[in-house]
N, C-alpha and C positions, 0 to 999 in steps of 0.2 A: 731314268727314274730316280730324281735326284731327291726325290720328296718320299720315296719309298726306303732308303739307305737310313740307317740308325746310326744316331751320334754316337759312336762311341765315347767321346771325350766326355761326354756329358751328363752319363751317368755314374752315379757312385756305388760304390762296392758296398754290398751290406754289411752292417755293424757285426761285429765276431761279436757272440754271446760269451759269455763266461762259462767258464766249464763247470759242472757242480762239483769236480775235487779241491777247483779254487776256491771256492764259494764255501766248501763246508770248510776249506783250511783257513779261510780267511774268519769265518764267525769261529772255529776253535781259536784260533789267535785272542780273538777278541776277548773272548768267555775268558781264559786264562789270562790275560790282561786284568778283566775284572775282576777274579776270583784272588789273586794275587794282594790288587788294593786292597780289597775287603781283609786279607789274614793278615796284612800289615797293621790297618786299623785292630784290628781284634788281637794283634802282639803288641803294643801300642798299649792299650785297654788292659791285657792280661798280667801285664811284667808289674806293675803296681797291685792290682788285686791279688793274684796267685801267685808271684813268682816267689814270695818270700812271705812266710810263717814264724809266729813267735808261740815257742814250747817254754813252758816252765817248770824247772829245775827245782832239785831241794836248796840250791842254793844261788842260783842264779836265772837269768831270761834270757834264754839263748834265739838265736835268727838262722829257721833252715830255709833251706833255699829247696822250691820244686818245680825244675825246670820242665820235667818231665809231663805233670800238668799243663803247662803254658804252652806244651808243643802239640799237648792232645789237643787243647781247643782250639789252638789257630788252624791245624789240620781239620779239622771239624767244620770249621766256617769257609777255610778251602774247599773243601771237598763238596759241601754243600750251596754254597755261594755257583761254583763250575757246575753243579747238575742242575740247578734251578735254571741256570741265563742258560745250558745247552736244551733244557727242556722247554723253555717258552723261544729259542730262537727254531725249535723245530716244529713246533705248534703253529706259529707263525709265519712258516716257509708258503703258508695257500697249495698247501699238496690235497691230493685227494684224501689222504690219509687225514688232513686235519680237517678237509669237511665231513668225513665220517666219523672221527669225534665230536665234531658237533653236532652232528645227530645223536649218536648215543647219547650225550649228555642231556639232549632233552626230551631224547625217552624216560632216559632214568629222571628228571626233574620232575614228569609228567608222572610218572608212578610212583613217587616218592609224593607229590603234592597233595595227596589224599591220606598218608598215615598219619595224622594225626587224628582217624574219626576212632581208629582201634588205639592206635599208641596212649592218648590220653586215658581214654575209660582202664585198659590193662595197668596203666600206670598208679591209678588210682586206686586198682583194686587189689595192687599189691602193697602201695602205702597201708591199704587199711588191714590186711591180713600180716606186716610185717611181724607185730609183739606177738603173734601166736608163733615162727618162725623156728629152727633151732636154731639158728644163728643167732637171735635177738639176744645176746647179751648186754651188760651194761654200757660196754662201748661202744655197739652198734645203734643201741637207743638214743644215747646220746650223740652219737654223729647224724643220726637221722632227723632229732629236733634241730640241732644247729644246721644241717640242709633246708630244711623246710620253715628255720626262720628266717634264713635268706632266700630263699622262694618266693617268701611274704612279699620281703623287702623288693626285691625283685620287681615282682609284678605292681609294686605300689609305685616304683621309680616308673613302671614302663607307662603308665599313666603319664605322667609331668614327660618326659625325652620322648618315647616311643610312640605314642599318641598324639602328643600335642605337640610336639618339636620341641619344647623347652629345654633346654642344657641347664642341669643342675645338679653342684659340685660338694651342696651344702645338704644333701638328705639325710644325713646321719644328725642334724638336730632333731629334727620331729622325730628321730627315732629318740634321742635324749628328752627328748621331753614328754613322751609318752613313759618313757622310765619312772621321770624324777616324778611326774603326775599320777603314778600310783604311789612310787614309793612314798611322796608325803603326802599324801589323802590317805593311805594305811596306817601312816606312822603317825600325824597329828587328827584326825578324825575317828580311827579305827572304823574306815570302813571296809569291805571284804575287796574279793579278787573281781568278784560277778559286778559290782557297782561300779570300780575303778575305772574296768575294760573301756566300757564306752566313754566315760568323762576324759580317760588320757586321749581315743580318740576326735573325740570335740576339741579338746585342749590343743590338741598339735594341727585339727584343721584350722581352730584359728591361726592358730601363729603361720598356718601356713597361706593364709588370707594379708595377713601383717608382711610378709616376705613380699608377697603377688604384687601390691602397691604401690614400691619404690621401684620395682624393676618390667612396669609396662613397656615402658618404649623402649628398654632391652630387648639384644637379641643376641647369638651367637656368642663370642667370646665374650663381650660383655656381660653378658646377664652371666656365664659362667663364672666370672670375675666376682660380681656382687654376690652368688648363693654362694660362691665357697667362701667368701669373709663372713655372711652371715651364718655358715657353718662355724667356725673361728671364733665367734662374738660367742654364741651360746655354751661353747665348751669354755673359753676364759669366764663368761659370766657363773659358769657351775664351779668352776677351780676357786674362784675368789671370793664367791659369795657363801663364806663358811657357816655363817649364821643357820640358814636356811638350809643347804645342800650338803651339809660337813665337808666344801672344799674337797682338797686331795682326799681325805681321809672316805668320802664318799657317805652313802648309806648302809647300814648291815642292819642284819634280822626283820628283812621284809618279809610279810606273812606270806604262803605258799596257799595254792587253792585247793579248797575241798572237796571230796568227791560229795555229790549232793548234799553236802553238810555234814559228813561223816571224816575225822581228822585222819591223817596218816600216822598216829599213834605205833611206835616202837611196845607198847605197856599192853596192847590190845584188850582196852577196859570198853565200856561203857561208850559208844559214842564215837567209835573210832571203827575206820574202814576194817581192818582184821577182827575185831571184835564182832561186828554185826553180819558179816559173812564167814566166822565162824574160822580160819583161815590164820596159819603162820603168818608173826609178819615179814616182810621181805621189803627193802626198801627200791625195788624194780619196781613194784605197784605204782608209788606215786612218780613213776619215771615213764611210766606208760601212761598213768593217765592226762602227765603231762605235755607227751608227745598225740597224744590225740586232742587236747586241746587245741595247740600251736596248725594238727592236719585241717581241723573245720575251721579256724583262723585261715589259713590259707584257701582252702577250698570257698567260702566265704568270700574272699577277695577276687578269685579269680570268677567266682558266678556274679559279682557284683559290677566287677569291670565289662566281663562279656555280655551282660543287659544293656549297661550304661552306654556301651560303644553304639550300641542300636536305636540308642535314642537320641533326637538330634542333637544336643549336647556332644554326645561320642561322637557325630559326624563331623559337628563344629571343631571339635580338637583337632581331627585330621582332615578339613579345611584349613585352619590355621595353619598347621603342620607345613602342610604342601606350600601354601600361598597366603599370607598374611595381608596382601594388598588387596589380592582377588574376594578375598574371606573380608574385609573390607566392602568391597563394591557389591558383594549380594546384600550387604542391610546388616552383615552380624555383629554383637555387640561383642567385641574384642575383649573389652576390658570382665567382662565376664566370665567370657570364656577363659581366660587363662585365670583366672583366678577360682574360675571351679576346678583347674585341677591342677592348683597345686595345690586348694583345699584336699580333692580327695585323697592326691598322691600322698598328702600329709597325714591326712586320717590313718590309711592304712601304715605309714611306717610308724604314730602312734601307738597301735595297736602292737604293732611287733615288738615296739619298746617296752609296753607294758608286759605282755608276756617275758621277754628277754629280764625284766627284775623280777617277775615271781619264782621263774625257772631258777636263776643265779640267788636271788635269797640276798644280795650285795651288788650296789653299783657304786662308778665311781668315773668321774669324767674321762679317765686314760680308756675306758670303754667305748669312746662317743671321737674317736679320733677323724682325721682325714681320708685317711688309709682304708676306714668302712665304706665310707661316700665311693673312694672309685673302686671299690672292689664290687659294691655294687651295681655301678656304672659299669664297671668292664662284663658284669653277668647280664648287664641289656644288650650291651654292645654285641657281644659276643652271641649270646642268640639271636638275635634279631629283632631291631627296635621292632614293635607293636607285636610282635610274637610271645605268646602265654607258655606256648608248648617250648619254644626255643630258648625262654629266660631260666624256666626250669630245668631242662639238660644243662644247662650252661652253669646252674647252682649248683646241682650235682657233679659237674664236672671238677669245676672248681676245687669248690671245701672237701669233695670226696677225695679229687686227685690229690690235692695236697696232704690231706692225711694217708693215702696211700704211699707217699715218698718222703714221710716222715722220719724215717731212719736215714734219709741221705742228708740228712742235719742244713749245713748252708747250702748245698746243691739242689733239696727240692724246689729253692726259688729261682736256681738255674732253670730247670728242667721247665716248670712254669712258665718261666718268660719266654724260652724257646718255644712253648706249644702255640703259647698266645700269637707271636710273630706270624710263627706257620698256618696259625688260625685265620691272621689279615692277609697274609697270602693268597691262600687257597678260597677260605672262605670268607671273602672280603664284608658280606651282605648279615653275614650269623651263620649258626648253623640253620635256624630255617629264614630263608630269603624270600621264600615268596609269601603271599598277602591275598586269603581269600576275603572279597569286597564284603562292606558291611551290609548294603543293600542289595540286593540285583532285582531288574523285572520277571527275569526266568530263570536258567539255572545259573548260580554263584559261580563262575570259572574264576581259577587261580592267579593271582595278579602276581607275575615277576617281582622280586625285590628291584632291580633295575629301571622299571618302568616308575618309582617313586622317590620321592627326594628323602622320605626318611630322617626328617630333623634337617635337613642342611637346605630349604625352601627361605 
């Protein structure tokens, strides 16, 4: 039975597996391999920044040296560099373990994708109870309207990026020019706060019609290119054109607005808010009622956006968003659509500029810098392009965290940059990533951030 006998020569020995102590010795190897470049780089980086300090003296400028610094953070970016690569090389291993975080993760997505139907309205009805508060101080009011003028802003950029895909690096003009459009209609017309509001926003959605024009058949890093020069042009044009602007020197004694025609009067005569309610005056008053202004300013933009998205215009922007070719081939007028919204995105950072001069009472072009534009940009980014609810935490986070790390002098813009990183880390999408649809036949389910291209279409 010569047909019945088994080759032995002929078969091969099965492959030896790897053992997992090799396997986990081999990815620690690795991690620490990578953890090591990275503190190199970051010693590298630190020895010019930190490693040396200049004190001065009643008599001279001395150079100390802090090495002790430069050793905390390179260990810092160690330490953390090593847990981040051993935590995603164990995520990553296909264990059972990692398909059971992937279920919890999208249970919790799944019950998390609905808090914004309480989150929002609680949110709101704590902005509106804040000035009764004890907390409400004068520093608290005023950090609350500098949140909620970037809120504005915010939700005005998420319009032009978040909406309609448009990368734009230049929205801090329409904010200047909602400024300088009240301040000189106040200051050469003498007209009030109530007539200006809307004229700065007509005025900055033109100009933001004028921007829409040259930069059609832009797209991506290009048109980012052209809106942040034409950011650039508008602030050199305000610095130089003294005539008009007063240049550097700026504008001062912009008139403040009145509670229905009744002034904020210190003298509480005749015609003046404390006078006709009878009432010390305190100058909190016109600090509350100018933080409630800037809340229906805001509240205002976000009921105006969330109408606008539902009508086909709004669906047109996130058509284009998605697919510009495709957006194309159904019949839509391209050139319209992106030019209604950088009109509108433009209106509303108008508006916030005109508020931002009645608030301040003084502008001045160092006001209207670059550093506005992506700080605003980083609060889309950062919540999630087309997210109302997510641009707003992401405001709050912001401006609030960094006046919370206020006393760590140059460090709170370490701290900052560190969250921000950790923030594309973790939360690569925003904090809110998903996207409930504008239309549905039946009921509205939850669209992944991952299932949309979100501006990069």
């Amino acid at each position: 039975m010569a047909t019945g006998k088994r080759d032995m020569s002929n078969e091969r020995a099965p492959a030896a597996n790897p053992s997992p102590g090799g396997t986990a010795r081999t990815a620690l190897a690795a991690a620490l391999i990578e953890a090591l470049q990275w503190a190199l780089v970051a010693l590298l980086l630190a020895i010019p920044l930190l490693a040396w300090r200049t004190t001065e003296t009643q008599t001279s400028l001395q150079l100390v040296s802090r090495w002790r610094e430069v050793a905390i953070a390179v260990a810092i970016v160690f330490i953390a560099r090593l847990g981040l690569t051993l935590g995603r090389a164990k995520l990553n291993d296909g264990s059972a373990a990692d398909v059971g975080l992937t279920h919890v993760r999208a249970r919790i997505a799944e019950r998390t994708a609905g808090l914004g139907r309480w989150f929002a309205p609680a949110l709101i009805g704590f902005a509106a109870i804040l000035p009764a508060l004890p907390i409400a101080d004068r520093y608290i009011m005023d950090l609350a309207i500098l949140v909620l003028t970037y809120v504005m802003l915010g939700w005005g950029l998420n319009v032009v990026v978040g909406l309609a895909g448009l990368l734009d690096l230049g929205y801090v003009a329409f904010y200047a020019v909602g400024a300088y459009s009240y301040a000189l209609l106040a200051q050469y017309f003498g007209l009030s706060f109530w007539i200006c509001l809307p004229l700065a926003g007509i005025l900055a959605a033109f100009w933001g019609i004028l921007l829409g024009f040259p930069v059609l058949r832009l797209r991506g890093d290009y048109l980012a290119i052209v809106t942040l020069a034409f950011g650039e042009i508008i602030r050199i044009v305000l610095l130089n054109w003294q005539d008009l602007t007063g240049g550097p020197n700026g504008i001062s004694g912009i008139p403040r607005p009145s509670f229905f025609g009744l002034e904020f009067k210190p003298d509480c005569s005749a015609g003046s808010f404390c006078g006709f309610f009878g009432i010390e005056h305190a100058s909190i008053h016109r600090i509350i009622w100018l933080y409630y202004i800037i809340l229906v300013l805001a509240l205002f933009t976000a009921w105006v956006t969330t109408r606008v998205r539902r009508l086909p215009v709004g669906r047109a922007w996130e058509a284009l968003r998605e697919d510009e070719i495709a957006c194309r081939a159904l019949g839509l007028n391209t050139t319209m659509v992106k030019l209604s919204a950088f009109a509108m995105g433009a209106m509303f950072g108008g508006l916030a500029g005109s508020f931002f001069a009645t608030k301040q009472g003084f502008i001045s072009p160092e006001s209207f810098t670059f550093m506005e534009s992506a700080t605003i940009l980083a609060m889309v980014v950062m919540g999630g392009m087309g997210s109302q609810i997510g641009v707003a935490v992401a405001a709050l986070a912001m401006v609030g965290g960094i006046e919370l790390f206020r006393d760590l002098e140059l460090y709170r813009m370490l701290v900052f940059g560190l969250a921000m990183v950790a923030m594309m880390i973790w939360r690569p999408r925003g904090f809110v990533g998903h996207r409930t649809p504008t239309i549905a036949l039946k009921a509205g389910a939850t669209v992944s951030g991952a299932n949309v291209k979100e501006g990069h279409g």
